[in-house]
C-alpha positions in Angstrom: 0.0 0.0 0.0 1.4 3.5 -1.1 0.0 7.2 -0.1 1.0 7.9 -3.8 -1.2 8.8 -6.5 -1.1 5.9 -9.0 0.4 8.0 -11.5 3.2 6.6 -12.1 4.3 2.5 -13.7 7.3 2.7 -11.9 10.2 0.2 -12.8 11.1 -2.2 -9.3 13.9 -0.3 -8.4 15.1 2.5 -6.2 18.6 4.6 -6.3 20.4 6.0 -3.3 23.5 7.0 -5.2 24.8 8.7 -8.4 28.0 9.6 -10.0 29.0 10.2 -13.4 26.5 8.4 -15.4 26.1 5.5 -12.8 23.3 4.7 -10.5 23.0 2.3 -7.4 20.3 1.0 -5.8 19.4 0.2 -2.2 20.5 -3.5 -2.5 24.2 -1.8 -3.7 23.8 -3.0 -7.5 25.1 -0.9 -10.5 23.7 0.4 -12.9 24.4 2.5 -16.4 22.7 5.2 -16.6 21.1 6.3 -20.2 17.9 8.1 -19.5 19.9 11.1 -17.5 17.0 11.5 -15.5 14.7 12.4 -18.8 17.3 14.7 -20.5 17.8 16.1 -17.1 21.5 15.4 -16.2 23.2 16.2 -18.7 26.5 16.6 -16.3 25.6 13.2 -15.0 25.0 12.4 -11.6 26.9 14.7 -8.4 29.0 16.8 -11.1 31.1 18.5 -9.0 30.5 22.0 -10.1 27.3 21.5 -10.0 27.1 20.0 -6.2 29.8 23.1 -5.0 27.6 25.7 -6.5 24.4 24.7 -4.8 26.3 23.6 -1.3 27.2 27.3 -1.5 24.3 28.9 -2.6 21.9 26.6 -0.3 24.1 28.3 2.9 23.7 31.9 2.0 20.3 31.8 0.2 17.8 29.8 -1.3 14.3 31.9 -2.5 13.3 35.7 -2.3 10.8 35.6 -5.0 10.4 38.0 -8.2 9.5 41.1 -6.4 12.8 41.5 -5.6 16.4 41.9 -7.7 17.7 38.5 -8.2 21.6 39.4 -9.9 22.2 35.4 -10.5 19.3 35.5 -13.0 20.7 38.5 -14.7 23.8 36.9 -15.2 22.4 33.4 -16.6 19.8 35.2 -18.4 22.7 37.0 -20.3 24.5 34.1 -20.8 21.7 32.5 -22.9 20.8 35.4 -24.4 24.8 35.4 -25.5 24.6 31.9 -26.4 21.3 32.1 -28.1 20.7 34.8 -29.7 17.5 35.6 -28.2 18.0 38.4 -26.1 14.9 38.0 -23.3 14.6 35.4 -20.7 11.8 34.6 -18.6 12.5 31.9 -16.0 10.1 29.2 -14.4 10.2 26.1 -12.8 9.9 23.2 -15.8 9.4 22.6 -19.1 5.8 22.7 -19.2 5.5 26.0 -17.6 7.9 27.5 -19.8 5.7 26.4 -22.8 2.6 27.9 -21.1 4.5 31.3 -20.9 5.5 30.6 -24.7 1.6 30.0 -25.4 1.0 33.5 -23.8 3.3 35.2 -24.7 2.6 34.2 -28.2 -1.0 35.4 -27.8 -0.1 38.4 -25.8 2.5 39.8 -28.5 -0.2 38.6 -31.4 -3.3 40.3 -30.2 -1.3 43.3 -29.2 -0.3 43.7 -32.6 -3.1 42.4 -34.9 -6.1 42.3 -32.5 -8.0 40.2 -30.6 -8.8 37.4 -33.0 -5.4 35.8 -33.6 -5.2 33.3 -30.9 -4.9 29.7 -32.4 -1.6 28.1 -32.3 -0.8 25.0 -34.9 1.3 21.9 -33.6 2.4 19.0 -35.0 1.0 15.4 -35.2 3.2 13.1 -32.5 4.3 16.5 -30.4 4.5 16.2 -27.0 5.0 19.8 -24.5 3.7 19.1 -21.1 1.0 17.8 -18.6 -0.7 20.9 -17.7 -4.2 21.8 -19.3 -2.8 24.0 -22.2 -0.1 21.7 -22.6 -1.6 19.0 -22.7 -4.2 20.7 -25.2 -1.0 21.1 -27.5 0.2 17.7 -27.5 -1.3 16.0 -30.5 -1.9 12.6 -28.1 -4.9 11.6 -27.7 -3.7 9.1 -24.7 -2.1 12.1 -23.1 -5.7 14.0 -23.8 -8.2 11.3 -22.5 -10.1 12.2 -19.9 -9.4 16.0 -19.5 -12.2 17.0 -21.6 -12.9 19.7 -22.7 -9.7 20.9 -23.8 -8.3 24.4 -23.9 -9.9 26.1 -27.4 -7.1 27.8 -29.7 -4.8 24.8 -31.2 -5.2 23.0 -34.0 -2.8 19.7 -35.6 -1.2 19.3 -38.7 1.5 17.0 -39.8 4.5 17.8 -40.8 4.0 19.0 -44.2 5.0 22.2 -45.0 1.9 22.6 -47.7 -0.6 21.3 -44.9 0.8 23.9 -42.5 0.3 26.6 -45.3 -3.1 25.6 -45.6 -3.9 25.2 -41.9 -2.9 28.9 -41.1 -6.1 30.8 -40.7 -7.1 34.6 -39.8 -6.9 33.6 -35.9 -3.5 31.6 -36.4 -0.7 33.7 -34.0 2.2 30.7 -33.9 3.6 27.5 -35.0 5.1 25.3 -32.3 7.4 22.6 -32.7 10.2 20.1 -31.3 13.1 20.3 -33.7 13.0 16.7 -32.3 10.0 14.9 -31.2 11.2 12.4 -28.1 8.1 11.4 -26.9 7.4 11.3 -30.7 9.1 8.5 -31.1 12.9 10.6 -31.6 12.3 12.1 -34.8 14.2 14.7 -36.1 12.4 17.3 -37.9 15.1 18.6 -39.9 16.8 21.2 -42.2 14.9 21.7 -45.1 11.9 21.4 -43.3 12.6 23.7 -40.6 13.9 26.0 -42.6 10.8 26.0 -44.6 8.7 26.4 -41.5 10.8 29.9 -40.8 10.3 31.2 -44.2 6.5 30.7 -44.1 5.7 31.6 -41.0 7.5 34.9 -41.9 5.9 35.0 -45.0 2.5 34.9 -43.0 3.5 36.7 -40.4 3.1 34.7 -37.4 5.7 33.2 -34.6 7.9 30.4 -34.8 7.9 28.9 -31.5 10.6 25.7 -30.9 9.9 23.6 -27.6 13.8 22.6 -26.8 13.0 21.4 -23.2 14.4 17.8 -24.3 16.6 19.5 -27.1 17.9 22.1 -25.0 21.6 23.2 -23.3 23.7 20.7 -25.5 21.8 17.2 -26.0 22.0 17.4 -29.4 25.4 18.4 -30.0 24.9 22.4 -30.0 24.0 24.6 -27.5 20.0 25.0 -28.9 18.6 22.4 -31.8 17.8 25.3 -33.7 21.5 26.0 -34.2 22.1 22.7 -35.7 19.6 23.9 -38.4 20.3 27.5 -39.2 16.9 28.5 -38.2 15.9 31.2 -35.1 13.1 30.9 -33.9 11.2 33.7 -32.3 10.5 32.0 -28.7 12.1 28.8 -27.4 11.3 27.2 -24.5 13.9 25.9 -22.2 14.0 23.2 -19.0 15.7 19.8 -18.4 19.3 19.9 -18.8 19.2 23.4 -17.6 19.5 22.8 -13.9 21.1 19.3 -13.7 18.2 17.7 -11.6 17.3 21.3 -9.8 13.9 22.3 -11.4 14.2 25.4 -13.9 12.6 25.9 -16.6 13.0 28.8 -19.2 11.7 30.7 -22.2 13.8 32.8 -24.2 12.5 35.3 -26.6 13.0 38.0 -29.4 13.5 41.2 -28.2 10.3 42.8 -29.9 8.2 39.5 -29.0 9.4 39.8 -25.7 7.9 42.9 -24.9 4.4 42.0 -24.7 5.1 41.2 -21.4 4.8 44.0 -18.9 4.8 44.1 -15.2 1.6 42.0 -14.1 1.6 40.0 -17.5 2.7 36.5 -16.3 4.8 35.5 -13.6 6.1 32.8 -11.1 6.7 32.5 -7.6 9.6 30.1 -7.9 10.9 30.8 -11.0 14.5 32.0 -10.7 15.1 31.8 -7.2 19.0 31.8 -6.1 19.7 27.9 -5.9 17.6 27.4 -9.7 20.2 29.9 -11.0 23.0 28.7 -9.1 22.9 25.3 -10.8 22.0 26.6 -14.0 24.5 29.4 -14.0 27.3 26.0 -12.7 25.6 23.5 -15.6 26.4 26.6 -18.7 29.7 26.8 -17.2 30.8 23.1 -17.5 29.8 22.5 -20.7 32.0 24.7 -22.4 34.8 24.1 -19.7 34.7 20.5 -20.6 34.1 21.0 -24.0 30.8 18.8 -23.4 29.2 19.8 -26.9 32.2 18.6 -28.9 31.9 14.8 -26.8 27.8 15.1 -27.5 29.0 15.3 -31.2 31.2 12.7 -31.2 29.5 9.9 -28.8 26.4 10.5 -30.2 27.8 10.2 -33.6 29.5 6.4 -32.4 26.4 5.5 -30.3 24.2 5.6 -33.6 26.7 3.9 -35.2 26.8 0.8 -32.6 22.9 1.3 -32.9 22.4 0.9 -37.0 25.1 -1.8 -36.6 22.6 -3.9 -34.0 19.7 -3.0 -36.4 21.8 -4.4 -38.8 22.2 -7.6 -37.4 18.3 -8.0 -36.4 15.4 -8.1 -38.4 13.1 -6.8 -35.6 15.4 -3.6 -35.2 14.2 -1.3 -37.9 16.2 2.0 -37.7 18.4 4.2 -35.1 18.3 7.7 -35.4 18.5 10.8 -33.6 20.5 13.2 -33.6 23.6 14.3 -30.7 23.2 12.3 -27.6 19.1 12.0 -28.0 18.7 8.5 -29.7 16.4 6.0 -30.5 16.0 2.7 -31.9 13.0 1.7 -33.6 11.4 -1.5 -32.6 8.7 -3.7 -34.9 7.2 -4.5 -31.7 6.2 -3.1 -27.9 9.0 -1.6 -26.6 8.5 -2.0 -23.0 9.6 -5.5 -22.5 13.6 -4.4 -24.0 13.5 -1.6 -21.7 12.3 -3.9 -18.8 15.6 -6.6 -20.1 17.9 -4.0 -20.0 16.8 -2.8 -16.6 18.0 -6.8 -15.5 21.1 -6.5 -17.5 22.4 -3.1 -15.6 21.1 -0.5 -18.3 18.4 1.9 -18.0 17.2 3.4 -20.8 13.3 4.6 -22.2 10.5 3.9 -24.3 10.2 6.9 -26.6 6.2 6.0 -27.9 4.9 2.7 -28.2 8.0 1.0 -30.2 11.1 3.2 -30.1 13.8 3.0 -27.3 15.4 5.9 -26.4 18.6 6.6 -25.4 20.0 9.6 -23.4 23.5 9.5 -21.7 24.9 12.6 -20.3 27.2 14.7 -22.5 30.6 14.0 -20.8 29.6 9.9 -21.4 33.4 8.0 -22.1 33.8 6.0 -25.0 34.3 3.4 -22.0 30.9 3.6 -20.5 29.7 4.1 -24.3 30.5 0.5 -25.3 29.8 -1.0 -21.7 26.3 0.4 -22.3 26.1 -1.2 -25.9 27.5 -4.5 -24.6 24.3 -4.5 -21.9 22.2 -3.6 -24.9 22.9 -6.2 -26.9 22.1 -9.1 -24.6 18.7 -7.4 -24.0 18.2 -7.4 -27.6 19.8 -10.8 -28.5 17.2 -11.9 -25.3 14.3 -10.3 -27.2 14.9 -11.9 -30.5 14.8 -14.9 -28.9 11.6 -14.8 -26.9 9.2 -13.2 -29.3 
């Protein structure tokens, strides 16, 4: 009997320890960790920078609130605006709030400038951005969706067709919102030509780009920002994850004109931004381009879809790796859940990415070492698979 909310299928283990990208568990076992928490650890587990910055922070001071001068998120918020060229940060608490302040901000800035009709907001077919209602509303699940009727008004789905978009973008349409990967998708990359294509037309039409980089975000794919892998800018991106390292922070960055439809008033957070958030954020920006983490994203994530197309290779129920960085997946003709339940007994945790894709995740700074450990685990899982289907 639990006093938890059955809201969870959690896997039969629990962790008391973390370094690097290894877990153990109560009973002292070892484990591989690929799943980084969800995209969250990017530095791995206990990163020393990361554990120094808060231990310090936590001593002096830990939350004041917004209606005060916080001079930490002035200096990450410049940092990202450096690194991204989006010049305005907002900062909140996780990845689905910072989509909800993309949403209104993308409304705000829209009906300030053309009037109160253009609301509507188009996403794609297999998106995912959050739990919450409007969230929720966006995600173009209907297993995520079940239940919550009725929905929030003001989104629509298309797939991801660049003519179909065209057509879908009405008198009321303010934004397009995307992943420039899709991980709960199923880890599909949108890519170049199409995302460059969805910047010209919305420009063309004169409505918002808005890229969801939650999962994407602070180096999993091999660059700071997705976007930048694609020569595209978008005008809003939403930020969370990887940002804080396991501390919950979430942020959306913004064009400067865009940007300033917020005033005073507009939106807000009570959390968001507090001292020990930016502290670990502020410790997370700094590592990776100490360490030189988005070069290693590049290069492990370039030899861990090799050793995945190689497996796929060698078994017919494997169809295709891709991904793109250190966000991977391998494509399954089957359920995926029972592989991601063999690796769990084999040492390795990794995630179901949709119905039939795995998905893989290590933090950036992943050795070569741990790389091929992690492949070794995975193909006993898989050989195990092939066997008992």
């Amino acid at each position: 009997m639990t006093s938890l909310m059955n809201t969870y299928s959690r896997l039969p283990v629990a962790f008391v320890k973390g370094e690097g990208c290894r877990l153990w568990d109560e009973q002292g076992c070892e484990y591989i960790d690929f799943t980084s928490g969800i995209a969250v650890t990017n530095l791995g587990h206990a990163h020393p920078k990361v554990t120094a910055a808060l231990h310090e922070q936590a001593g002096m001071l830990l939350h004041t609130s917004n209606l005060y001068q916080i001079p930490l998120q002035e200096q990450v918020a410049a940092k990202l605006a450096e690194l991204s060229g989006l010049p305005k940060a907002f900062f909140c608490n996780s990845g689905a709030e910072a989509n909800e302040a993309a949403i209104k901000l993308a409304r705000k800035y829209s009906q300030l400038r053309f009037g109160p009709h253009k609301h509507e907001i188009l996403t794609l077919h297999d998106s995912f951005h959050g739990r919450t209602l409007a969230t929720v509303t966006a995600t173009c699940k209907p297993k995520f969706q079940e239940g919550f009727a009725p929905l929030m008004p003001g989104f629509a789905y298309v797939q991801k067709d660049l003519a179909a978009i065209e057509q879908a973008i009405g008198e009321a349409t303010c934004a397009v919102l995307v992943e420039p990967v899709q991980g709960e998708g199923g880890v599909l990359p949108l890519g170049a030509e199409f995302l460059q294509g969805l910047r010209e037309l919305c420009d063309a039409k004169g409505i918002l780009l808005i890229f969801d980089e939650v999962q994407t975000g602070i180096g999993r794919t091999g660059k700071m920002f997705g976007f930048q892998t694609y020569g595209v800018l978008p005008d809003i991106v939403t930020l969370a994850k990887g940002l804080g390292n396991g501390v919950p922070v979430g942020a959306m960055l913004a064009k400067e004109e865009v940007a300033a439809a917020f005033t005073p008033g507009s939106h807000g957070s009570t959390f968001g931004g507090n001292p020990l958030a930016m502290a670990a954020a502020q410790a997370v920006l700094e590592a990776i381009e100490e360490e030189d983490l988005l070069s290693n994203a590049v290069q492990m994530g370039e030899e861990l879809n090799g050793r995945l197309q190689r497996l796929a290779d060698d078994y017919s129920f494997l169809l295709e790796a891709r991904g793109q960085g250190l966000l991977q997946g391998l494509v399954l003709d089957r359920p995926v859940a029972p592989l991601v339940s063999k690796c769990l007994e084999y040492g390795l945790l990794v995630l179901s990415a949709g119905e039939h894709t795995l998905r893989l995740l290590p933090p950036l700074n992943v050795t070569s070492a741990d790389l091929h450990l992690a492949i070794k685990m995975l193909e006993k899982a898989v050989a195990e698979e092939a066997t008992s289907a």
